[in-house]
N, C-alpha and C positions, 0 to 999 in steps of 0.2 A: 504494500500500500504506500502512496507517494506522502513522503512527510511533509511538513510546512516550509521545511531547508529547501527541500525540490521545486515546491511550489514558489518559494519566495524565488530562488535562482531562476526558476521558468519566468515567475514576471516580470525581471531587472531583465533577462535579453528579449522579453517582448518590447520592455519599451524603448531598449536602445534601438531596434531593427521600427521602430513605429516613428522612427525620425525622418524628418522628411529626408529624401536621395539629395537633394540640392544642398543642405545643412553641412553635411561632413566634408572631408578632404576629401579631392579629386579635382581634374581637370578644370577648365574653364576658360571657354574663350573671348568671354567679359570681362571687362575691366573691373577688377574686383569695386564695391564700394566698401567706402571708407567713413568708421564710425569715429567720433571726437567724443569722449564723455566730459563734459562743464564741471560737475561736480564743487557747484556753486554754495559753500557752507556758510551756514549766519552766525555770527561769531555769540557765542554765551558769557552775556553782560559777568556771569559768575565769574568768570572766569578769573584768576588774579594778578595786575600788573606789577609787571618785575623789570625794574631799571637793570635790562641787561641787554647783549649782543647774541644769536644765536646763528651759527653757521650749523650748514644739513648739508653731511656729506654725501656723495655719489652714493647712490640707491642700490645696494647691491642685491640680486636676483639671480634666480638661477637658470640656468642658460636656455631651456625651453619657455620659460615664459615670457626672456627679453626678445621677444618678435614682435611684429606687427602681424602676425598669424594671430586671431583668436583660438586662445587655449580651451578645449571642452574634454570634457574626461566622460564617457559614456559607462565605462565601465571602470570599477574601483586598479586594476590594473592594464587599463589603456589612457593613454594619452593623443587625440589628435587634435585638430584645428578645425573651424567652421569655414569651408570653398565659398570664394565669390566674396568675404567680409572680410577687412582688414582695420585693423586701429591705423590712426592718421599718427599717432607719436607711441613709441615703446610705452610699456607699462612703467618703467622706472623713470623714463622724463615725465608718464601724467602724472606720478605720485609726486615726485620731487615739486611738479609747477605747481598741483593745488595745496600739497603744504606750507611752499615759500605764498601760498596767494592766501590762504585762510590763516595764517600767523601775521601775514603784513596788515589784512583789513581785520583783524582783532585790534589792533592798535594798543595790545598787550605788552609789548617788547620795546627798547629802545631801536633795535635795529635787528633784520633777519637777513640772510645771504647764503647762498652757494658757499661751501667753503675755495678758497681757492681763487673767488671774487677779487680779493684783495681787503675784506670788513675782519678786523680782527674781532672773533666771537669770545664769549666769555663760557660760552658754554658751546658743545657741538653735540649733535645729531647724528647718529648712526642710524639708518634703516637697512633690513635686512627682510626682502620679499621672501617667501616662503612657500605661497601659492598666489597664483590670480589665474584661475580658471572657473570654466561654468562647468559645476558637477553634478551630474545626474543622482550619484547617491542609491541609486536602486529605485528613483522614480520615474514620476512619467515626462515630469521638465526639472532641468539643472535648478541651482541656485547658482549664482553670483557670487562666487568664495576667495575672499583676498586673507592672506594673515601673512604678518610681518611681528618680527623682533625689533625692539626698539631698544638703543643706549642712547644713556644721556652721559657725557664727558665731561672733562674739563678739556681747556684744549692744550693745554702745557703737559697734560698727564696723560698715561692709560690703564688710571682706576677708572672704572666704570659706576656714576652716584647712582645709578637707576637702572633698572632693565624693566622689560615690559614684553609679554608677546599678546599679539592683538587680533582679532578672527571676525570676521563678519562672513554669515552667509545669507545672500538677501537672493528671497523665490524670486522665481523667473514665472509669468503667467503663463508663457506657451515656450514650445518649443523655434518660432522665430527668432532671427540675430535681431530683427532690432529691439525685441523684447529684451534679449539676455543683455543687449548692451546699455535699453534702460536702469534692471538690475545693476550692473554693474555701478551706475553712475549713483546709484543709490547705495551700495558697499561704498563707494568712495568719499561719499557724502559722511557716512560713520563713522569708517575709520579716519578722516583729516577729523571733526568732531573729537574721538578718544583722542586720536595722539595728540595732540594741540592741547587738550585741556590737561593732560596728565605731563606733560612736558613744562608747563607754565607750572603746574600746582609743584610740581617737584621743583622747578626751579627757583618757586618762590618758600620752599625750606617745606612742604608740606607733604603729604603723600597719599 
């Protein structure tokens, strides 16, 4: 008699093969379109202001998901791309731009920069991508899944005053790109939200 293991395994590859043919990797003799997520954050009046300088080093990710291929995981041990859709900048320059953009309209900070700018920071930022992909999970639509480790430094030093690892997985309503790519901009919208607020409260001696 088929157990509930069977049946659950039978309905995770119904729903990856119930994806549309056009969605996965393959061919295409269209010019792929090209999604931008805004990931426009409202800065949280709470939030607490720290007369300091903050440089955000290079965004380090791991090497499948620095493309302009959208990452989708159908199944817990595959990884491919959705045909035909492409991000218009890497995942680690959108992270890198909406963090330098929701820390600078916080107006939290004396000053925020790239490191390397030339802004000497008082404190620096490490990010460290870990996923950004749309994972199906054994359903019948992905979610929208980024998680990054985060350090906070000094910059003369390499003790680390803070770590943090940070996860959001935000549903996808269907199995369309430009659905998952709404998701996504809604994962991104959370995560600058945490990191921003927990990088200020730590910087401002809190935790």
């Amino acid at each position: 008699m088929p157990t509930k293991t069977s049946f659950a395994r039978v309905a995770m590859i119904a729903a990856v093969f119930a994806l549309p043919a056009c969605s996965l990797l393959g061919g295409s003799k269209e010019p792929p379109q090209q999604f931008a997520p805004m990931a426009q954050v409202t800065p949280d009046a709470a939030w607490p202001r720290v007369d300091a300088q903050l440089t955000i080093a290079p965004v380090q990710i791991a090497r499948p998901y620095d493309s302009l291929r959208i990452a989708v995981r159908p199944t817990p041990q595959e990884l491919q791309v959705y045909k035909g859709s492409v991000w218009a900048q890497r995942p680690s320059d959108m992270l890198t731009n909406s963090l330098l953009r929701t820390f600078e309209e916080s107006g939290k900070l004396r000053a925020v920069a790239r490191a390397g700018s030339g802004v000497n920071g008082d404190y620096r930022l490490l990010i460290d991508v870990r996923r950004f992909e749309a994972d199906y999970a054994g359903g019948a639509t992905p979610n929208a899944t980024i998680e990054v480790s985060a350090k906070l430094l000094r910059p003369d030093a390499t003790d680390v005053i803070a770590s943090r690892t940070f996860s959001v997985a935000e549903p996808v309503s269907s199995t369309a790109v430009p659905q998952v790519v709404d998701a996504f901009d809604r994962a991104m919208i959370k995560l600058d939200r945490d990191v921003v607020g927990w990088t200020l409260v730590t910087m401002s001696g809190g935790r």
